[in-house]
N, C-alpha and C positions, 0 to 999 in steps of 0.2 A: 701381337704383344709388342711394345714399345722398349727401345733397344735401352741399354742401361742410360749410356751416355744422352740419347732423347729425355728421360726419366729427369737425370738432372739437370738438365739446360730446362726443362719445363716446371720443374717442379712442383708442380700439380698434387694438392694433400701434403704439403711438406707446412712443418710447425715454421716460426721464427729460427729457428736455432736450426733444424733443418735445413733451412737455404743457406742460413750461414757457411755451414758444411758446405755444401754442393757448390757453392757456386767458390770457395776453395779453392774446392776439392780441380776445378775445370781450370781457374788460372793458375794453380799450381801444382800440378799435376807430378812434372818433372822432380819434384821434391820428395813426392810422395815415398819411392822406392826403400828408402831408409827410417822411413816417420813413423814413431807408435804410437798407439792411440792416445799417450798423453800428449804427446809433443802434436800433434793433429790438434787434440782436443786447447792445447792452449794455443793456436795460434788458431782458432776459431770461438775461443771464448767460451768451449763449453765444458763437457766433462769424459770422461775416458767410456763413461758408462752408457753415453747419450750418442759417442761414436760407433760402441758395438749394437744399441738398440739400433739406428742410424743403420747399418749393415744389413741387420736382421730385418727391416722394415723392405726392405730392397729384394728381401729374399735369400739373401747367405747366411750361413751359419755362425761367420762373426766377423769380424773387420777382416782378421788374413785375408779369407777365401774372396770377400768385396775385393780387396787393393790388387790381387793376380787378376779378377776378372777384367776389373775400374782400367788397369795401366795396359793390359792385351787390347784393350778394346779404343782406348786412347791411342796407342799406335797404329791401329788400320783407321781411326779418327784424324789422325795427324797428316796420313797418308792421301784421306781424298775426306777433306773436313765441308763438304757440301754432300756427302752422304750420295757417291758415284755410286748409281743404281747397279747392281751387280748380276739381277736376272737378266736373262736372255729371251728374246723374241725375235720373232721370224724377219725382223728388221736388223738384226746384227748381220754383218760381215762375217764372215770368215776370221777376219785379222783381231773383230771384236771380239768374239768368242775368244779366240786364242790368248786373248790379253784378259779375257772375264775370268776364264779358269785358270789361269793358271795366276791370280789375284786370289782368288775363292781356296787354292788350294796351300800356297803361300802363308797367305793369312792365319787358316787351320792350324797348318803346323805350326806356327806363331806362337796361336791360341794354346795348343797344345803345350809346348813345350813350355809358357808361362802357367799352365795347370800340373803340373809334373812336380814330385818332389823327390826328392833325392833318397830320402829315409823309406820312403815305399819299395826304389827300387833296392837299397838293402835288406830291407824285410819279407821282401819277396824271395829275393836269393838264400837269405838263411831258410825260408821254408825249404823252398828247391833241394837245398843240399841236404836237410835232415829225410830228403822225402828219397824213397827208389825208383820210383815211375813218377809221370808227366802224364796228367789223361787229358786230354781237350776233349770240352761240349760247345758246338758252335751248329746254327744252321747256313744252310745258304750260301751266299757270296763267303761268308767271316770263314766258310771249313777252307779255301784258298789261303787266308794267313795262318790258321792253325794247320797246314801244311807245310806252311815255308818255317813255322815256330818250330816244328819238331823236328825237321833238319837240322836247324839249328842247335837244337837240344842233344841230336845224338854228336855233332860234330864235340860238344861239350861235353860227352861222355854221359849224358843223360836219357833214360831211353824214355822215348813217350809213346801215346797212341793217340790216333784221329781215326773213327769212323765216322763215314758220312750217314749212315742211316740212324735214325732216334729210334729206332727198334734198340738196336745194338747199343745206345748210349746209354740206355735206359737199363739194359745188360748190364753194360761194364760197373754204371753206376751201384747195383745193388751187390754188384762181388768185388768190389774194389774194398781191397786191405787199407788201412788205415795209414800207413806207409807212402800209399800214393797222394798227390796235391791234386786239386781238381782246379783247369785252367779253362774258365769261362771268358766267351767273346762274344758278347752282345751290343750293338747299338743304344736301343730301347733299355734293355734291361728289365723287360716285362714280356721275356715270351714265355709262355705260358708252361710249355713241354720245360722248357730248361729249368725255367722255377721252379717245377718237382722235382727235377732229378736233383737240383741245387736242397733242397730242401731235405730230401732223402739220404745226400754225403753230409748236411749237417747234423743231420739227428746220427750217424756213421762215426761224426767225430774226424772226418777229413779235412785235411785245412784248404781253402778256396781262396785262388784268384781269381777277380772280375775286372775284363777291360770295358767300358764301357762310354757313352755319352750324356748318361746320364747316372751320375755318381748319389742322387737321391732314389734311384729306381729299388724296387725291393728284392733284385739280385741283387746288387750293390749292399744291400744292408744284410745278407746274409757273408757277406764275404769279409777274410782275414788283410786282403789287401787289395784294395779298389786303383786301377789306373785310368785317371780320365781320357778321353781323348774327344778333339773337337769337331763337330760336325755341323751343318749347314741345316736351319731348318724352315727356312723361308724356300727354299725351290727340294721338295719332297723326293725328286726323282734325282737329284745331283746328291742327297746327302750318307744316301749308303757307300757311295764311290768316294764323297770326302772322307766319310769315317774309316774304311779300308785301307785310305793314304795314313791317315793317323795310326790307326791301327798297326801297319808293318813298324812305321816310324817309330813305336814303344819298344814291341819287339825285337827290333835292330838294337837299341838301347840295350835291353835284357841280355839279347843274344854276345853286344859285346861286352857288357858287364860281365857274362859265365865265363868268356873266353881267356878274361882277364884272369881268371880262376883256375883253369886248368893248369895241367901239365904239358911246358910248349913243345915237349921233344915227340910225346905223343899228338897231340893235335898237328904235327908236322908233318909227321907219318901218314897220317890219315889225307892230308892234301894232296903228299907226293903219291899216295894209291891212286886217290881219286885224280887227279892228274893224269898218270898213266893209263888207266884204266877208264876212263868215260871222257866223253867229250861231250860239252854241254853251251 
């Protein structure tokens, strides 16, 4: 599939009014961060409406979600604007590789943080605090962050639970009180096992967070508050490892969102034990 920014340098199936946009949209990019769709729309001649169709034809759901994807993807564009091949083959270096990943991982969080919005991670917190438990459903690699999250959670006075077996998640899920949030961590966003259990807290009446990479998947669309996160999907075996980096990189956000929230004479307390008490 052909990257956004290919899409509009080719324009390939695009109307009159169409390139107009696009080819804009690529010499003036820098402008964009502030521009709405009128102000867009009259400094290409067209209409506010032919902006969001314009969007949608691209695949987004409407100009915003275009102009975070358009300007993340123009900045690793700016960066190596001959489109520097970023997989790896048995002809890289050592020194290549080290300069390929950590470009590849860079980027993501980039990507990431220009998909983030700020009102999610409020909405998430007010669920959080009206809820008494933290249940994570995650498989795989992702039960590694839904363990570092619920650390987090208890340092925050929040108590959660991670089992790693889908026997027991499957458990929790049909006896979990209504009181509790259900804190999904999927990539895909279409495993199958979590889809049910996702399916069974919504007919529950539990409220659902989903981290994910794919914010159109049909966990994502059962969920109260979706957090994107970016991942790689041209080299298949590198993109679980990027989406992990994203992934902690939310929950570091969340984790110091809650902290912001506590009580700091207790959360001090809890340092100077664990200080005294464990070395780690």
């Amino acid at each position: 599939m052909k990257g956004l920014i290919k899409q509009l340098q080719e324009q390939e199936g695009f109307s009159e009014s169409e390139r107009m946009i696009a080819s804009y949209l690529l010499a003036h990019f820098r402008n964009l961060p502030g521009m709405s769709t009128r102000q867009l729309a009259k400094e290409t001649f067209t209409s506010s409406a032919a902006i969001v169709r314009f969007s949608q034809k691209l695949g987004f759901g409407g100009y915003t979600e275009f102009r975070v994807k358009f300007l993340a993807d123009m900045m690793r564009y700016t960066d190596r604007p001959h489109g520097e091949e970023l997989a790896m083959t048995d002809r890289d270096s050592v020194h290549s590789i080290l300069d390929k990943v950590t470009s590849i991982e860079i980027d993501s969080l980039k990507e990431t943080r220009a998909m983030l919005e700020p009102a999610d991670f409020v909405r998430a917190l007010t669920i959080i605090n009206k809820s008494d438990h933290v249940d994570f459903y995650a498989t795989d690699n992702n039960l590694d962050i839904a363990n570092m999250a619920a650390t987090g959670f208890i340092m925050s006075n929040k108590c959660s639970t991670v089992h790693p077996a889908l026997t027991m998640q499957y458990l929790q899920a049909t006896g979990a009180p209504k009181e509790h949030v259900a804190f999904f961590i999927s990539r895909t966003g279409e495993n199958r096992m979590l889809m049910d259990i996702a399916h069974l807290l919504k007919l529950r009446g539990n409220p659902i967070i989903v981290l994910t990479a794919s914010t159109k998947s049909s966990l994502a669309c059962l969920a109260d508050v979706v957090f994107p996160v970016a991942t790689v999907n041209s080299m298949e075996e590198l993109g679980p490892r990027v989406f992990l980096l994203g992934a902690k990189y939310v929950m570091d956000i969340l984790f110091a969102v809650l902290m912001t929230r506590v009580d700091f004479h207790s959360a001090k307390q809890k340092e100077q034990w664990l200080s005294k008490h464990f070395y780690y």
